[in-house]
C-alpha positions as CSV (number, residue, x, y, z in Angstrom):
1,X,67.4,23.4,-34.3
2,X,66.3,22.7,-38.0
3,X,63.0,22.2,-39.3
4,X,60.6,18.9,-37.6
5,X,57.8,17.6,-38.5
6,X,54.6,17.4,-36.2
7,X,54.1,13.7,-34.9
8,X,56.4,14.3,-32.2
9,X,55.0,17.3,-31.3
10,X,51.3,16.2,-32.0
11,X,51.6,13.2,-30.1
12,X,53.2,15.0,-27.0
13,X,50.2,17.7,-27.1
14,X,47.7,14.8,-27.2
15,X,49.1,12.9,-24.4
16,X,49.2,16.2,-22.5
17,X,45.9,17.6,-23.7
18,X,46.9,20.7,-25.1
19,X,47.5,21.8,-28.8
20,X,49.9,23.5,-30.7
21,X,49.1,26.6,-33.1
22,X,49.7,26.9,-36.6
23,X,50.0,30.2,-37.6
24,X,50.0,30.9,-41.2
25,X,52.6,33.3,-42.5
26,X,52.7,35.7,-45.1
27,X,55.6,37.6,-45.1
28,X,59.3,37.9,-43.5
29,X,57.4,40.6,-40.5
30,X,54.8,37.0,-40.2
31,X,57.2,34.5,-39.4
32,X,59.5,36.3,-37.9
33,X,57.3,37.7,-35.2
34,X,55.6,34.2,-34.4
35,X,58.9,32.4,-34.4
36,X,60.3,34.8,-31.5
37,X,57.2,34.0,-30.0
38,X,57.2,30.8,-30.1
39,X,61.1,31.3,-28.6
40,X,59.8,33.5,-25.6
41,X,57.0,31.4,-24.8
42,X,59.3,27.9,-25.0
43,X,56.0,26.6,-27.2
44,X,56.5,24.3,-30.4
45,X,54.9,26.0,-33.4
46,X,54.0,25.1,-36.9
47,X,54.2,27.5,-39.3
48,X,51.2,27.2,-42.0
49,X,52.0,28.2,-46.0
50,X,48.8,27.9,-47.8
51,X,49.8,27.5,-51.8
52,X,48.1,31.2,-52.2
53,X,50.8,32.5,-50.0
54,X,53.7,30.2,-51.0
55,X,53.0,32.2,-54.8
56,X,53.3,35.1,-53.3
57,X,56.2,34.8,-51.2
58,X,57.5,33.7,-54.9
59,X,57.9,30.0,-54.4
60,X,57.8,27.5,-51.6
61,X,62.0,27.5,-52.1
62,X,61.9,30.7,-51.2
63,X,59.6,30.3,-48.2
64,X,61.2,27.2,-46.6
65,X,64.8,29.3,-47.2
66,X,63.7,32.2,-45.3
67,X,62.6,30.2,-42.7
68,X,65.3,27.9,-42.3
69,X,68.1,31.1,-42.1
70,X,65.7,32.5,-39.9
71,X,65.8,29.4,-37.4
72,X,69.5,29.5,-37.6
73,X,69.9,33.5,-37.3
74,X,67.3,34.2,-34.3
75,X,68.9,31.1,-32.6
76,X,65.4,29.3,-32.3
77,X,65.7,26.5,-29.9
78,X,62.1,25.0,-29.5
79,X,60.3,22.9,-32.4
80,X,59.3,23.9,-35.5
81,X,57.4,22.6,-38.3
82,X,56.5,23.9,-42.0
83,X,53.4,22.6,-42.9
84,X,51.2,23.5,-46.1
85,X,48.1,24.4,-45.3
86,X,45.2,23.0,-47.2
87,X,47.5,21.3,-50.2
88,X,46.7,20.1,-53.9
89,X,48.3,17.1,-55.1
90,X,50.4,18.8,-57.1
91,X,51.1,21.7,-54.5
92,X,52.4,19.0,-52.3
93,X,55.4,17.4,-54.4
94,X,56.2,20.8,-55.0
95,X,56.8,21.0,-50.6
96,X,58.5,18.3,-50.3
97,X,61.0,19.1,-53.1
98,X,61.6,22.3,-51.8
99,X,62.3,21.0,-47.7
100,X,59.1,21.6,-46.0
101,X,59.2,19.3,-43.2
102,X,55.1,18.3,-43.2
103,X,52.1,18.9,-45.6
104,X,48.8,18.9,-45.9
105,X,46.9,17.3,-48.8
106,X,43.0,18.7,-49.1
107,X,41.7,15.8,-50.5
108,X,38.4,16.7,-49.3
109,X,36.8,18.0,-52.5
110,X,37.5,14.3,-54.5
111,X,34.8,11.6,-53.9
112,X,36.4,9.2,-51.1
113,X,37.8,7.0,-53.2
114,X,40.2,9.3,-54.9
115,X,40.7,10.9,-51.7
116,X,41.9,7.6,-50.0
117,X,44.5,6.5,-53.3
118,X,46.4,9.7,-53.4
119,X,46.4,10.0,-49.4
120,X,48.1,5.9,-49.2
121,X,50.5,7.4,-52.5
122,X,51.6,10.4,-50.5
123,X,51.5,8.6,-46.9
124,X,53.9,6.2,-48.9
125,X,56.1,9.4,-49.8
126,X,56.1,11.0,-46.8
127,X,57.2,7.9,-44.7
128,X,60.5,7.5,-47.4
129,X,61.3,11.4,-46.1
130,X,60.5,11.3,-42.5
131,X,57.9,14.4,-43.2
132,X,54.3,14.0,-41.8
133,X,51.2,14.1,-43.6
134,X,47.6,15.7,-42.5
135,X,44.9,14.4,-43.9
136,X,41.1,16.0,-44.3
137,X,37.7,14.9,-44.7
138,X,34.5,16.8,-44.7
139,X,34.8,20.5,-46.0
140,X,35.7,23.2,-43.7
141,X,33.5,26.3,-44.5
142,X,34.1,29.7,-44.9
143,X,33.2,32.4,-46.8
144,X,33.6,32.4,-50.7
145,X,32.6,35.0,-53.1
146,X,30.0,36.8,-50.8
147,X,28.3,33.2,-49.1
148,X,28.8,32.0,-46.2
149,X,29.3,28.6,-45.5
150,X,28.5,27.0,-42.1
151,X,30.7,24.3,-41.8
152,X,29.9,20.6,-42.7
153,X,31.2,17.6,-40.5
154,X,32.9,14.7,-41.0
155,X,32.0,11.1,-41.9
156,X,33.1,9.0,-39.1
157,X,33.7,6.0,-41.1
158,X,35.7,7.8,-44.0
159,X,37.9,9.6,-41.2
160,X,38.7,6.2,-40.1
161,X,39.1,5.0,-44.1
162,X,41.6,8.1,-44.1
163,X,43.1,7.6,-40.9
164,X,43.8,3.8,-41.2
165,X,46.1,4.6,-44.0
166,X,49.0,5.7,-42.3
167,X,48.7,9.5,-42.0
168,X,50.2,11.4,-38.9
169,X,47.0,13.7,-38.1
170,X,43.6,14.1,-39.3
171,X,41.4,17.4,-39.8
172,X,37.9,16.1,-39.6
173,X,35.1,19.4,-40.2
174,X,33.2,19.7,-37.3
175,X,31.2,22.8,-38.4
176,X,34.3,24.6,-37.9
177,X,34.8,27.5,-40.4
178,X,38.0,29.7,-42.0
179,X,37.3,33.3,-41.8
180,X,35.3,35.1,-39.6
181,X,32.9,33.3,-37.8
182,X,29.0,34.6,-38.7
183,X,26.7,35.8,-35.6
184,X,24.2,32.6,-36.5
185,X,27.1,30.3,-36.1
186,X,25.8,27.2,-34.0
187,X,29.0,26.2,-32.7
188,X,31.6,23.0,-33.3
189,X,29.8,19.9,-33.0
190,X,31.4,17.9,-30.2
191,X,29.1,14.8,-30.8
192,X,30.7,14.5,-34.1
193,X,33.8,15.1,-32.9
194,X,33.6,12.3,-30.6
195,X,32.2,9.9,-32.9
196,X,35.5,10.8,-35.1
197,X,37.6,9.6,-32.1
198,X,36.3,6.6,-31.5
199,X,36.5,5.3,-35.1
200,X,40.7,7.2,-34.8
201,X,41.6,5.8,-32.1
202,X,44.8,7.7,-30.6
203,X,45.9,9.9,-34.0
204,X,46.0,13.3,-33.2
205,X,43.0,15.8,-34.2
206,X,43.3,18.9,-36.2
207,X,40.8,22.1,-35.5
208,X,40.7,24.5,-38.5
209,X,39.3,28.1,-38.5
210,X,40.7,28.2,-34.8
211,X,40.0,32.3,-35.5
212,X,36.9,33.8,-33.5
213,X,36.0,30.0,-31.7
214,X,35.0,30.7,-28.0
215,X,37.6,29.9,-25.5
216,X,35.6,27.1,-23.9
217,X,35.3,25.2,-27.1
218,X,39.3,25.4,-28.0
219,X,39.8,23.2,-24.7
220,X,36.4,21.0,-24.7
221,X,37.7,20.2,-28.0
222,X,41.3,19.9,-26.7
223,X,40.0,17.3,-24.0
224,X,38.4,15.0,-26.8
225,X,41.7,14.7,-28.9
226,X,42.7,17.8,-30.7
227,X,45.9,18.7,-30.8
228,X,46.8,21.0,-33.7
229,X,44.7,24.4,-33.9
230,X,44.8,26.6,-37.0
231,X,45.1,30.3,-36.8
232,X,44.9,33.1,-40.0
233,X,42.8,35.5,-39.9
234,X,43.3,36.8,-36.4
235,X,46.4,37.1,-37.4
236,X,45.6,38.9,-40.6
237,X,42.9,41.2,-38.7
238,X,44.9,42.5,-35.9
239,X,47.7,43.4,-37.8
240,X,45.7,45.3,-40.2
241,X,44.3,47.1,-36.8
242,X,47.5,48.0,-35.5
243,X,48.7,49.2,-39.0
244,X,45.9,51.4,-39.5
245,X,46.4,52.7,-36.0
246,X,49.6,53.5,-37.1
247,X,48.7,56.1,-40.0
248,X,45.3,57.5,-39.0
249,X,47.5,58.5,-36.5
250,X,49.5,60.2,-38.5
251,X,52.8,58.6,-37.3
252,X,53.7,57.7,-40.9
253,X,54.0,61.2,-41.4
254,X,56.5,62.1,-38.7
255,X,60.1,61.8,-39.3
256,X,61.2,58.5,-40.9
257,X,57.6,56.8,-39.7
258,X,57.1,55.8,-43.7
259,X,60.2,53.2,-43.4
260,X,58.8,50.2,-43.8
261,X,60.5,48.8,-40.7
262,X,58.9,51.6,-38.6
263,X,55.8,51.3,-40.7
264,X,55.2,47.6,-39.8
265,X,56.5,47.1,-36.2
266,X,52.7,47.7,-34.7
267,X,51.5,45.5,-37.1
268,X,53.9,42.9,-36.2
269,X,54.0,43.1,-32.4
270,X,50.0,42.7,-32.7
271,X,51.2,39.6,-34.7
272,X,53.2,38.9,-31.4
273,X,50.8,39.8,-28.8
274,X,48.2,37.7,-30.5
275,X,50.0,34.2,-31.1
276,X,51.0,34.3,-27.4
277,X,47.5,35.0,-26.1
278,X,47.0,31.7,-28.5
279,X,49.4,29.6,-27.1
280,X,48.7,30.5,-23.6
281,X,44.9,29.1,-24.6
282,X,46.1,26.6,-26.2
283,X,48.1,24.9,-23.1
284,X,51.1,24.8,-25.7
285,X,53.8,28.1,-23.3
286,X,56.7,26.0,-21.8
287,X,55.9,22.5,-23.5
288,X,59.0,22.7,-25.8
């Protein structure tokens, strides 16, 4: 199966209140590990490419190449997407002309004005390619140079500005944040978040900084319309575990253990281990 893009996917997950992951990748060890998860566990996936990433995977050609031989040489049968994750304007023309089969635009920075006319431009886009197009409004935090931030939520009304334009899913800030979640986090706000769904309607939701959110709020916020989860820095942190394992072990040192292949393989099966432990929270294992 080649490359989709979300709505289908999305809508199905709404309808059946669960979500799907994206997983960010990285590398070749990134995407292929989730995509054989994603296989074993007969769960769509969306594979996230933030533009930091994409330049240093050396292009977004290269990245949506690798992934599409990868689809075809692993025989993956269940749905996948290739989504940027957290897009410029510019970042996401460069997407589309290289095949990626959704992208984000972050127009959550620009006053809501500008966010709304270069959303309806690339809606416009989009819709001519059969790709799908997430939207944001409201900020997600996170932590940059040193600070903290702790999320900031949403405008109802501009989600609703954002959403009425035509986009396939919406990422709304909820107090959500990427990174590591500080000990003095107060938690998503759900009275936001249903506020947001009311002025939506049916569109599917998006959750960002899915990494280090309790369990019990991944599915209360499931049950009020997410459908799309983002994962990184898990990701990020329990392969650096497993590859530090790995040498202060000493295992680098033992016959061929510095080959890269033999170097990586904890790190990637954590990678594994991980993104089904995600899905399986998620509701998303058998729904391909």
């Amino acid at each position: 199966m080649g490359l989709v893009s979300v709505k289908e996917m999305l809508e199905k997950a709404r309808d059946g209140k669960y979500a799907v992951g994206q997983f960010n990748i990285n590398n070749l060890e990134w995407t292929k590990s989730i995509l054989q998860t994603a296989e074993e566990q007969r769960s769509p996936v969306i594979l996230g490419v933030s533009e930091g990433a994409g330049k240093y995977m050396t292009g977004f050609k290269t990245v949506a190449a690798m992934v599409k031989a990868m689809l075809e040489d692993l025989k993956i049968t269940v749905p996948v997407a290739l989504h940027l994750d957290h897009g410029t304007y510019e970042g996401c023309y460069k997407c589309i002309e290289a095949g990626f089969s959704s992208i984000m635009f972050d127009g959550s920075h620009f006053p809501i004005e500008e966010n709304i006319a270069k959303t309806k431009e690339l809606v416009k886009v989009c819709n001519e390619k059969g790709l799908s197009l997430e939207a944001e409004v409201g900020s997600i935090g996170g932590e940059e140079d040193g600070v903290v931030g702790m999320g900031e939520c949403a405008n109802p009304e501009e989600c609703k500005k954002i959403a009425d334009l035509g986009v396939t899913i919406l990422a709304a800030g909820i107090g959500n944040i990427h990174g590591k979640y500080p000990a003095n986090w107060p938690g998503l706000r759900f009275d936001v978040l249903e506020q947001i769904k009311k002025k939506v309607g049916n569109m599917p939701l998006v959750l960002h900084g899915g990494t280090g959110i309790p369990t019990d709020m991944i599915k209360k916020a499931i049950s009020l319309g997410v459908a799309k989860i983002n994962v990184n820095t898990e990701c990020q942190l329990v392969f650096q575990a497993a590859t530090r394992k790995y040498i202060e072990e000493g295992k680098d040192l033992v016959g061929k253990g510095f080959d890269p292949r033999k170097l990586l393989a904890p790190g990637a099966q954590a990678i594994k281990d991980i993104v089904k432990e995600k899905m399986e929270i998620f509701g998303s294992v058998g729904k391909a």
